[in-house]
C-alpha positions as CSV (number, residue, x, y, z in Angstrom):
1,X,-14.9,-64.8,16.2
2,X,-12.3,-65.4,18.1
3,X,-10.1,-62.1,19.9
4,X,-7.3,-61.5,17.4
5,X,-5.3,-58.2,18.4
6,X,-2.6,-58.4,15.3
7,X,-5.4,-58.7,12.5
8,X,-3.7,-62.4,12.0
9,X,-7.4,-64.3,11.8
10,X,-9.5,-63.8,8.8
11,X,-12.8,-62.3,9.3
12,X,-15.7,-65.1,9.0
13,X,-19.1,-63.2,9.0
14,X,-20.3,-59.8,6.6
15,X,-19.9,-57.6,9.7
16,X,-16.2,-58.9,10.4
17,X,-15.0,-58.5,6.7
18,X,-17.0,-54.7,7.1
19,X,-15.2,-54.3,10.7
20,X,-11.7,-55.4,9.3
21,X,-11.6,-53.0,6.0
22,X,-13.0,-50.0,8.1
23,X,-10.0,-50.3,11.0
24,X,-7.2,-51.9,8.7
25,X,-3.5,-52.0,9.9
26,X,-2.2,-49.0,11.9
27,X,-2.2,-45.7,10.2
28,X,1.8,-44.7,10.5
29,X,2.1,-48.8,8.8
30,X,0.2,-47.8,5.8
31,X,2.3,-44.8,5.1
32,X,5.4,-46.3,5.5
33,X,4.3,-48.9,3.0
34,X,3.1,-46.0,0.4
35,X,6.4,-44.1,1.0
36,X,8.8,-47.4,0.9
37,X,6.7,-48.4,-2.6
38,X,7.5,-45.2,-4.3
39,X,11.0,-45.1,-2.7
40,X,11.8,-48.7,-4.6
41,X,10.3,-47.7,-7.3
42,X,12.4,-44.4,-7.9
43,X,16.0,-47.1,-7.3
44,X,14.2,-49.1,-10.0
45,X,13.7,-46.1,-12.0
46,X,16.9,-45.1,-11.5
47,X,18.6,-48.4,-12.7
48,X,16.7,-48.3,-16.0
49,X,18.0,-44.3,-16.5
50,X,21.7,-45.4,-15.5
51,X,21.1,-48.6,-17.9
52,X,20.0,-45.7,-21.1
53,X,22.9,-43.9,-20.0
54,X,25.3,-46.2,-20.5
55,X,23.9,-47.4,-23.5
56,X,22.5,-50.3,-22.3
57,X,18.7,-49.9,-22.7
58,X,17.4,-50.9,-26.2
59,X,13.5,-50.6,-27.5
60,X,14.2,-54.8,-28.2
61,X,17.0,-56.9,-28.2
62,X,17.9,-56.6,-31.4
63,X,17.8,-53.4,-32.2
64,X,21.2,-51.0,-33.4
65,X,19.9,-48.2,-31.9
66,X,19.6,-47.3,-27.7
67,X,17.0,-45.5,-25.8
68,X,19.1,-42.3,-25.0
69,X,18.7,-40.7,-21.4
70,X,17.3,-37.2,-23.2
71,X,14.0,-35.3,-21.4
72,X,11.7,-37.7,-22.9
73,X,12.9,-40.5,-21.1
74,X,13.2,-38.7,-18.3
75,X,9.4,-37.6,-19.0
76,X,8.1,-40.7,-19.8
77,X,9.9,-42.5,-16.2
78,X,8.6,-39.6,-14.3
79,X,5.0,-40.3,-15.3
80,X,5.3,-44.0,-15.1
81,X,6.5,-43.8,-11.6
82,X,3.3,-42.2,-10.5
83,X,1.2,-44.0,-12.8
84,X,2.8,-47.5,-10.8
85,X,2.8,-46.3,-7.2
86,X,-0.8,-46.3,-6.2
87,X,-1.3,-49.6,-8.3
88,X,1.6,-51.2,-6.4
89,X,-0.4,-50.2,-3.4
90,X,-3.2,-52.7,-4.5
91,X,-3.3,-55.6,-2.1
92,X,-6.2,-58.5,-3.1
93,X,-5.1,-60.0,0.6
94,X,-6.7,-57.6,2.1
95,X,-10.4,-56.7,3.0
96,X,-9.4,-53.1,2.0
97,X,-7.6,-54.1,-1.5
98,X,-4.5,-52.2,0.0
99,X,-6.5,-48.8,0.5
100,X,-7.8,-48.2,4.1
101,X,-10.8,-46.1,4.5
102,X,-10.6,-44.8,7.7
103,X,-8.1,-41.6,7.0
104,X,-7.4,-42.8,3.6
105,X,-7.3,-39.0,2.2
106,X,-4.7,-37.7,5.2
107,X,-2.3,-41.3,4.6
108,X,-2.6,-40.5,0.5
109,X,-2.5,-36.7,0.4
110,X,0.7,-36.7,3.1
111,X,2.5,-39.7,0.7
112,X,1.5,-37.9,-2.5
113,X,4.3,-34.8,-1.2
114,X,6.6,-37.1,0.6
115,X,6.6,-39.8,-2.8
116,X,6.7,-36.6,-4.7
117,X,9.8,-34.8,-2.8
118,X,11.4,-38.1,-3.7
119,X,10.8,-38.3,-6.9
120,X,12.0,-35.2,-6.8
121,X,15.2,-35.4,-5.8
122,X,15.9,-38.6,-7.8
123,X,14.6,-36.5,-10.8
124,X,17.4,-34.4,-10.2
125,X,20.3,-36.4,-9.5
126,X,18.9,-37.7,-12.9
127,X,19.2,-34.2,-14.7
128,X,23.0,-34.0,-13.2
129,X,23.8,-37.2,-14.9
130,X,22.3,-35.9,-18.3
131,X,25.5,-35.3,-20.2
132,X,24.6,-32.7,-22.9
133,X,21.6,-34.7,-24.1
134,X,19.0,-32.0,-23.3
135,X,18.9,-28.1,-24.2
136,X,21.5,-26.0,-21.1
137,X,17.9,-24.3,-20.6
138,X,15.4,-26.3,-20.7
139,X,13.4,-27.1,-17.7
140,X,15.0,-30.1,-17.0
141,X,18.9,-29.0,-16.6
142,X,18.1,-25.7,-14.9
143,X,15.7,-27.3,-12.6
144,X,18.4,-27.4,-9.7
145,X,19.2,-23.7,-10.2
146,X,16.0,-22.3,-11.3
147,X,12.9,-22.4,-8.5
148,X,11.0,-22.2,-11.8
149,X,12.0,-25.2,-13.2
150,X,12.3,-27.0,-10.1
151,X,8.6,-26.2,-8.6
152,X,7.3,-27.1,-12.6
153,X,8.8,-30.7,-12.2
154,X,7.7,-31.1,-8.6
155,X,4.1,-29.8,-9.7
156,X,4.3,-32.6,-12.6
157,X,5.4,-35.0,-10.4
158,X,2.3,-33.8,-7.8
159,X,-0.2,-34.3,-11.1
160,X,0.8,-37.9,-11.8
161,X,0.7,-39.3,-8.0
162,X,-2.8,-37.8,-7.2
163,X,-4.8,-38.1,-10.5
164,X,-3.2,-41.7,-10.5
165,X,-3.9,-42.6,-7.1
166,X,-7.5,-41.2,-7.4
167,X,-8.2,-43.3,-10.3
168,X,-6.8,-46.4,-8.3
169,X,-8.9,-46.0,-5.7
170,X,-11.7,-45.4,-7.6
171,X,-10.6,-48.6,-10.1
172,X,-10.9,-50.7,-6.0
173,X,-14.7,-49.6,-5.0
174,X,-15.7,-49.6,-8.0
175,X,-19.2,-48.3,-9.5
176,X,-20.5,-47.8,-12.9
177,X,-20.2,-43.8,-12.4
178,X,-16.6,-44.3,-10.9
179,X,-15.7,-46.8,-14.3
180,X,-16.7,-44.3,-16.4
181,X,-14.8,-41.0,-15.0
182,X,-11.9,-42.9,-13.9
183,X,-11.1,-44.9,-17.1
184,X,-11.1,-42.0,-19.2
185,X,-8.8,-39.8,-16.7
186,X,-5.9,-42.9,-16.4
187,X,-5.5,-42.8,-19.9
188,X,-5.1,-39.1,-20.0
189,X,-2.7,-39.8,-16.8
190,X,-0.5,-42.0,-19.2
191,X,-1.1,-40.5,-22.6
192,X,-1.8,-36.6,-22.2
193,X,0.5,-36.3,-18.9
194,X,3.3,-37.9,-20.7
195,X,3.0,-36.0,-23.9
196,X,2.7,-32.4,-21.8
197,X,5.5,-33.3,-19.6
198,X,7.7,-34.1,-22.4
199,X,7.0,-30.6,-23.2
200,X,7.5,-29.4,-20.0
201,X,11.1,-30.9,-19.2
202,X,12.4,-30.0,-23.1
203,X,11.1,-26.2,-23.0
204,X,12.6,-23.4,-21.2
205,X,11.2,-22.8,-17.5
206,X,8.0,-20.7,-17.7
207,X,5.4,-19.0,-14.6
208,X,2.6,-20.1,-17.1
209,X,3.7,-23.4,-17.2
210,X,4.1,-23.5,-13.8
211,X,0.7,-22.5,-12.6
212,X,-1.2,-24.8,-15.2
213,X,0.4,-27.8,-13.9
214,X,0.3,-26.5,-10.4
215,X,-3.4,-26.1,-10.8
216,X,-3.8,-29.4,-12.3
217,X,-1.9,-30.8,-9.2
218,X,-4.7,-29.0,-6.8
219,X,-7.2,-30.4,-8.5
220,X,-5.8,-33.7,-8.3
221,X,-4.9,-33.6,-4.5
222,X,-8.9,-32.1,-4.1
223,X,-10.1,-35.2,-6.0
224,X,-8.3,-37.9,-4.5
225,X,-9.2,-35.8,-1.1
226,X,-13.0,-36.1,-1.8
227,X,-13.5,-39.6,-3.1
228,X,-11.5,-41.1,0.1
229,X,-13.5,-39.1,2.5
230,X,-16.7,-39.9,0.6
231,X,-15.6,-43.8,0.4
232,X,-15.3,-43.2,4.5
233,X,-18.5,-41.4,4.9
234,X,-20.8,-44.2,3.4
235,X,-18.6,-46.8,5.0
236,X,-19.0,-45.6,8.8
237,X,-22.9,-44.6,7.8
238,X,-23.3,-48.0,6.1
């Protein structure tokens, strides 16, 4: 195979395509892609929130009655964008499927908190804009006055990115032990995590709260930690 520097020549032989997904593109280039993917998607986000504001945003074309811009919405986008992000991530172009394994756990763990703080902020801006369509103390309007509030959205936000990404990742190497952990733990991404955060972001701030979801984000981070380093393991071994 011919010397190709930039990665710009597809591998031809077994021990190319196995050379190619172990090095993948340049560390720092993966992370910006993570970060700018979950950055677009929280101005996407954003639009369809400023669209329910304004009245704009209906369940079908038809229908009398618009999606209002209350805590569940805001729940239900929150989850969503870190449901999406690692499955935007997926690339079929490349050897890899989008997901390096070489420091795959440092890249996803390090984007998980920078997607995270962004999500964070958006979240927010979001709450400011709320007009009186949520309780004055629930978690969501007090969460830029109240470090209770505001770590129990962050931790939410944490929950959804790694369980997420660690089901994605497992979803790209797949085996029939991964198929059967993972499937079961996206749905409860999507269906539990939304249903608990709507919870969350209507109730009142609470330390309980808090530390269940912030558990629930270790845990996550922990997972998605140990199946990328155990993906990079048997690929350098193998």
């Amino acid at each position: 195979m011919a010397h190709d520097p930039h990665g710009r020549i597809a591998p031809r032989t077994a021990e190319d395509l196995r050379r190619a997904e172990l090095v993948g593109p340049p560390w720092w280039a993966d992370q910006r892609r993570a970060v700018g993917a979950g950055a677009g998607a929280a101005l996407l986000f954003t639009g369809l929130f400023l669209l329910a504001r304004a009245g704009w945003l209906r369940h079908r074309s038809t229908s009398d009655y618009p999606i209002e811009a209350d805590p569940t919405l805001v729940a239900i986008l929150a989850v969503t964008l870190g449901v999406m992000w690692p499955i935007v991530l997926v690339s079929t172009s490349r050897p890899d499927q989008g997901f390096r394994v070489r420091g795959l756990a440092a890249l996803l763990a390090l984007a998980v908190l920078v997607v995270g703080a962004i999500d964070l902020v958006t979240i927010g801006v979001w709450s400011l804009l709320m007009d009186g369509r949520a309780p004055t103390a629930s978690t969501l309007l007090t969460m830029t006055s109240d470090p209770v509030a505001l770590l129990t959205v962050g931790a939410i936000i944490v929950t959804t990115h790694a369980w997420s990404a660690a089901c994605v990742v497992g979803f790209v190497r797949l085996t029939p032990l991964r198929l059967v952990l993972a499937l079961p733990t996206f749905l409860a991404v999507i269906g539990l995590g939304s249903w608990r955060a709507i919870a969350a972001f209507e109730q009142p701030p609470s330390p309980i709260t808090l530390l269940a979801w912030s558990l629930i984000a270790l845990l996550g981070l922990l997972s998605l930690a140990v199946l990328a380093l155990v993906d990079e393991h048997r690929s350098t071994r193998g």
